[in-house]
Residue, then its C-alpha position, 0 to 999 in steps of 0.5 A: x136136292x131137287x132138279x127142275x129143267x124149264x125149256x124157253x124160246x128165242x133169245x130168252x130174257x130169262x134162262x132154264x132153272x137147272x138146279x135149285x138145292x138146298x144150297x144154292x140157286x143155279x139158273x143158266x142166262x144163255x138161250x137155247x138158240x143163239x143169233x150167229x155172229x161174225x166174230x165167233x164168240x159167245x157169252x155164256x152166263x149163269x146165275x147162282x145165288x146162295x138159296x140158305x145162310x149156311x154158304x160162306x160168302x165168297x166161297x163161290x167158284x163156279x167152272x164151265x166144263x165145254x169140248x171136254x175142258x174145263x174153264x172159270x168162269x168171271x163175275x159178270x158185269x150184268x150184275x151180282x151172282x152172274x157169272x160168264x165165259x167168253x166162249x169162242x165156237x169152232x168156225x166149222x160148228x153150229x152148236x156146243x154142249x156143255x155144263x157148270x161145276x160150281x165149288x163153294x164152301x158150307x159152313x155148320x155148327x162152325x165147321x166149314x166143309x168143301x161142296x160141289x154142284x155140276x148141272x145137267x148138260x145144256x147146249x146152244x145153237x146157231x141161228x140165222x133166223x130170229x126176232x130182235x124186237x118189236x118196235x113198241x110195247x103197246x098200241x091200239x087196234x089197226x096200227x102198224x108195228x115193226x118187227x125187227x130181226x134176221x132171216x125173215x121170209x115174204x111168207x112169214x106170218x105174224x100171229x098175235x094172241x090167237x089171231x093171225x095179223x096182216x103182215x108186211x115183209x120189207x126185208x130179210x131184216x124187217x116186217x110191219x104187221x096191222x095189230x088185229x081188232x083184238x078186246x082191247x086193254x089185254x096184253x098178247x103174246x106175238x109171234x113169228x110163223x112159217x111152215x116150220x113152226x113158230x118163234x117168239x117175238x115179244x109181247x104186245x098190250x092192245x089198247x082202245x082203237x078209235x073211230x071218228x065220225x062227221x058230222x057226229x049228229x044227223x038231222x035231216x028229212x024223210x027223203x033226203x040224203x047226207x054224208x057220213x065220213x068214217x075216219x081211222x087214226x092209220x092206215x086200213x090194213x090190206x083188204x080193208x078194215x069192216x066196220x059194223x053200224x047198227x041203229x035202234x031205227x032201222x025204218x029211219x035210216x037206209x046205208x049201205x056197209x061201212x068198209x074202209x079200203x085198205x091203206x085208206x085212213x077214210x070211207x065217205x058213206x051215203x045215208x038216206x032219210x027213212x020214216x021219221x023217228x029218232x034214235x042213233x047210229x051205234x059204231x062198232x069195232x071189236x078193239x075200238x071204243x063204241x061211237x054213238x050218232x044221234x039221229x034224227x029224221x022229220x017228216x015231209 
């Protein structure tokens, strides 16, 4: 028999593996860290699966055996082989230790023997402090997205892949975060940081962000100026968003930097008539689709 034990973050959607046999699959659905709840009970669940054919159907009868008692535990709504407890915690704790004692029956060469499993020791704990959700699944660079939860601080950061997002604090309840300008078309890992360390907030896939252009060609004269407007679909995030021109005729065209002030969706930008040439103006933004801007500037 073997024993594996894998550790999972904050309201986990899946539970620790604590024992795969030759018998049976015992996976426990209860999270480490528990979000405290007024009425003070708790459902502890678990998942057990005969691994073999040699399990007599029906013959599984697994116990919860918590503060030093034993329980049955009932089948679960959720599903097949799900098992749960309603779990009432003492009002002065915080925390519960406890493990599953499943009995079932093995049947071999038509002999039927009595089995038992007991896993290794598990525990919960309270807390007041953890995310619930974002509230989308995907969106593109420079957006904004919720994060909804409990006990969130203003010095609470959020950090998407590697990058650290700019973050909004509204309330203990919620923030709103600028998804970074990330390569696009990946899915990232969010997460909840402060001081102490970090939780899990979900998942997040960047997709292409977009710039618009007008007007989306330039033909003017040596001399001359024009305006170019640079558009984004949301808001700049705090410190505005920097947005990186190139040309392929540098003599032809003078411009200054492209920064599109935050919480500003615009930025109207000068361009001067260099020497005469033609050629374009390339867009860049990592996490944006690349606009190209043809260009065209005549002699005097």
């Amino acid at each position: 028999m073997t024993m594996a034990k894998l550790k999972f973050g904050l309201i986990a959607l899946a539970g620790t593996l604590l024992l795969t046999g030759c018998d049976l699959r015992i996976n426990n659905l209860t999270s480490e860290t528990v979000p405290e709840n007024p009425s003070g009970y708790y459902d502890i669940e678990v998942s057990i699966e005969p691994s073999g054919s040699k399990v007599v159907p029906g013959s599984v009868d697994p116990y919860i055996v918590i503060d030093g008692q034993t329980y049955p535990m009932e089948p679960s709504p959720r599903g097949p082989h799900i098992y749960k407890y309603e779990y009432r915690l003492p009002a002065d704790r915080s925390e519960a230790r406890y493990y599953f004692q499943i009995n079932y029956e093995l049947e071999k060469n038509q002999v039927t023997t009595q089995r038992q499993e007991i896993t290794p020791v598990q525990q919960f704990r309270l807390t007041d402090r953890y995310t619930l959700s974002l509230d989308v699944q995907r969106a593109p660079a420079g957006s904004r997205v919720g994060v909804v939860g409990r006990g969130f601080s203003p010095d609470d950061r959020i950090q998407v892949g590697e990058e650290q997002a700019e973050t909004v604090f509204h309330s203990s309840n919620s923030l709103e975060f600028f998804v970074p300008s990330l390569p696009y078309g990946r899915e990232y890992p969010v997460r909840l940081v402060d001081q102490e360390g970090s939780m899990n907030a979900g998942t997040l896939r960047i997709d292409p962000g977009t710039i618009r252009v007008d007007p989306d060609r330039i033909s003017f004269t040596t001399g001359d100026r024009t305006t170019l407007v640079f558009r984004i679909p949301t808001e700049a995030p705090p410190g505005g968003l920097y947005i990186d021109v190139t040309t392929d005729i540098p003599e032809s065209i003078v411009m200054p930097e492209v920064i599109i002030p935050g919480g500003s969706r615009s930025v109207n930008v000068t361009v001067e008539g260099g020497r005469a040439g033609r050629g374009s103006l390339f867009i860049q933004k990592q996490g944006y689709e690349e606009v190209r801007v043809p260009v065209t500037v005549s002699g005097r």
